[in-house]
N, C-alpha and C positions, 0 to 999 in steps of 0.2 A: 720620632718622639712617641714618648706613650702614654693616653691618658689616665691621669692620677683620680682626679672626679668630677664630677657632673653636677654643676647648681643650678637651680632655679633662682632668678632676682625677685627679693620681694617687692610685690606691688608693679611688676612689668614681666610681659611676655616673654620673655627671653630666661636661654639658658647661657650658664658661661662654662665655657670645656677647659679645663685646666691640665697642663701638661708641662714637665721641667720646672716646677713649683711657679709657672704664669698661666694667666687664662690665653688662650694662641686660636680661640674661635667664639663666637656670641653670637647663637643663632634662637631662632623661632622655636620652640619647643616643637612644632608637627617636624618640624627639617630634623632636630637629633632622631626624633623619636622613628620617622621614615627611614634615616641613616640604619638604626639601630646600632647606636653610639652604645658603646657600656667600658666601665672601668676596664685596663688593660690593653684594649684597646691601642695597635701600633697604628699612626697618621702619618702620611708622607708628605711633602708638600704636595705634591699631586688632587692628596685626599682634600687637602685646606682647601687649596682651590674650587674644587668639584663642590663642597660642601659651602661655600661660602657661595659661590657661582647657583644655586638652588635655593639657599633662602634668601640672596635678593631676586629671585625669578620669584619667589613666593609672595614675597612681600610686593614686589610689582603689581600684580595680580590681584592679591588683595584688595591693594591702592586701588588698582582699575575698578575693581567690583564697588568700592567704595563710593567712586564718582560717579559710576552709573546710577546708583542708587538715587545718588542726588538731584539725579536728571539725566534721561539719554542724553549722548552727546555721539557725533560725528565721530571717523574714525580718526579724522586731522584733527578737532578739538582733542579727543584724548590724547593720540602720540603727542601733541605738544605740550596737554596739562602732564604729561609723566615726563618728558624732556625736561620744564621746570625743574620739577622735585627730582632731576641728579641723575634718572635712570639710563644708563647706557643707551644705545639702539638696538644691541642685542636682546638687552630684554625687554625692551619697547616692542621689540619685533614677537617675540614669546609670547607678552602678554596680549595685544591685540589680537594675536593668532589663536591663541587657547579662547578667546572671547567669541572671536567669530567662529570656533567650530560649536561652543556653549550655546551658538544665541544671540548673544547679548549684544552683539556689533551687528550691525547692519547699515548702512548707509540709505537704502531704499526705503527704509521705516526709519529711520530718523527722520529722512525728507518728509515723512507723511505725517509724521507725528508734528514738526515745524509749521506745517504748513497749517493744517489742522488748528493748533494753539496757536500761533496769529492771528485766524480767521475768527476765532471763539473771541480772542481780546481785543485787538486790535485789528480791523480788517487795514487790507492794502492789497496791492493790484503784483497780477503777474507779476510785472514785469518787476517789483521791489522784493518780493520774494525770492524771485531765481538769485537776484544777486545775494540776497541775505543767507544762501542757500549754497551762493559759491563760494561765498566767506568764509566759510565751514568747512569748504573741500567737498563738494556733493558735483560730483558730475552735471554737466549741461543736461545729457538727456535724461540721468535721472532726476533734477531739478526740474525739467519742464513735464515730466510724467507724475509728477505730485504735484504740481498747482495747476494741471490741465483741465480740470473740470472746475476752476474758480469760474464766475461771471465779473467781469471788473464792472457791470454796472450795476449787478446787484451789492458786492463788495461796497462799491463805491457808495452805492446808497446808504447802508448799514453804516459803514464808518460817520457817512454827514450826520444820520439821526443820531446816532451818540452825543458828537459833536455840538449838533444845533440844540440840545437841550441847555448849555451855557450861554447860547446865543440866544436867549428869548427878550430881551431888552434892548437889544440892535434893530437902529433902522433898516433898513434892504441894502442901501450901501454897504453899509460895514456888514451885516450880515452874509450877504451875498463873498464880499474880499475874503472875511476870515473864515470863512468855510472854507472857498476855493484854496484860500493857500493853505489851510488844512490836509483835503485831497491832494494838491499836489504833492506837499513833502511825505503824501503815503504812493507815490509813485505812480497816481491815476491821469490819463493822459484826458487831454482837455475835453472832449465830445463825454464823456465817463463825468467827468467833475461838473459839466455844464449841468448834465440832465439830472444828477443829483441835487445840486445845489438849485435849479428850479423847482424841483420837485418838493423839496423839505420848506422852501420859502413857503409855497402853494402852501404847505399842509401848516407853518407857523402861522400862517395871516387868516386859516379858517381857524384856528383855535384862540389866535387875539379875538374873533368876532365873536366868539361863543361865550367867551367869557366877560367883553368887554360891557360896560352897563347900557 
């Protein structure tokens, strides 16, 4: 077949290649313009293919770049977030690969960068990280080479004082309960949660006394 002409859509990226008075391809404008598509132009299906097969690789890519944007993410969150949105595994496989020769994938900075932002918002303990970390697809060893230098009792501390600032109307009982079960469902194992949650008592009952009449 031989293409008749070449339109741009208005208000969308896209061109449409018209050929045997139908449009027979609808690609990205960078994909014709790379091609270097022009009127006359004779197309086999071979060509359809090849040129169809490159602007969803493009458009893949794109997507990928898109979500990164939005937030690093694993190399198993993205191949899954592009499996959603329809993409093949061949060009799941393309995109991913073109990412990590760019840059922009890495698994051992992701892990650093997760672990990092937990510890700035929300702390929690090794060992609730690794798994937050596995969820992701992040390797054991490199999950545990990104949160090897936490202290789960300094963690642990950090998390209570957040915490204990809602708890300032709590007798010691309930004080003491809903902290610890606080720490615990941040994965702090009990000697960690003890010494925390004595410690933040200690420093609410000097601050009842300071201010008390």
């Amino acid at each position: 077949m031989r293409i008749e002409r070449i339109e741009k859509r208005p208000r969308a990226r896209k061109v449409d290649v018209y050929a045997d008075g139908a449009v027979v391809l609808t690609l990205a404008p960078e994909t014709a313009q790379d091609a270097a598509l022009r009127v006359g132009d004779d197309l086999t299906p071979a060509d359809l293919a090849r040129l169809r097969f490159d602007d969803d690789r493009r458009h893949a890519l794109r997507t990928s770049l898109r979500l990164i944007a939005l937030r690093p993410r694993s190399e198993r969150e993205l191949r899954d977030a592009l499996r959603r949105k329809g993409f093949g595994q061949a060009l799941v496989d393309q995109a991913l690969a073109r990412l990590r020769e760019l840059g922009y994938l890495n698994d051992a900075a992701f892990a650093e960068y997760w672990t990092e932002a937990r510890q700035s918002s929300a702390p929690r303990s090794r060992r609730m990280l690794r798994w937050e970390l596995a969820t992701k697809g992040i390797e054991a060893a490199v999950a545990g080479q990104a949160v090897a230098a936490i202290d789960d009792d300094a963690a642990a501390y950090d998390a209570a004082v957040r915490r204990a600032r809602s708890l300032d109307r709590a007798d010691e009982a309930a004080f003491r309960r809903k902290l610890a079960g606080f720490l615990e469902r941040r994965g702090f194992a009990w000697g960690a949660v003890r010494r925390a949650v004595d410690r933040c008592w200690q420093e609410a009952t000097a601050q009842r006394t300071r201010i008390s009449p």
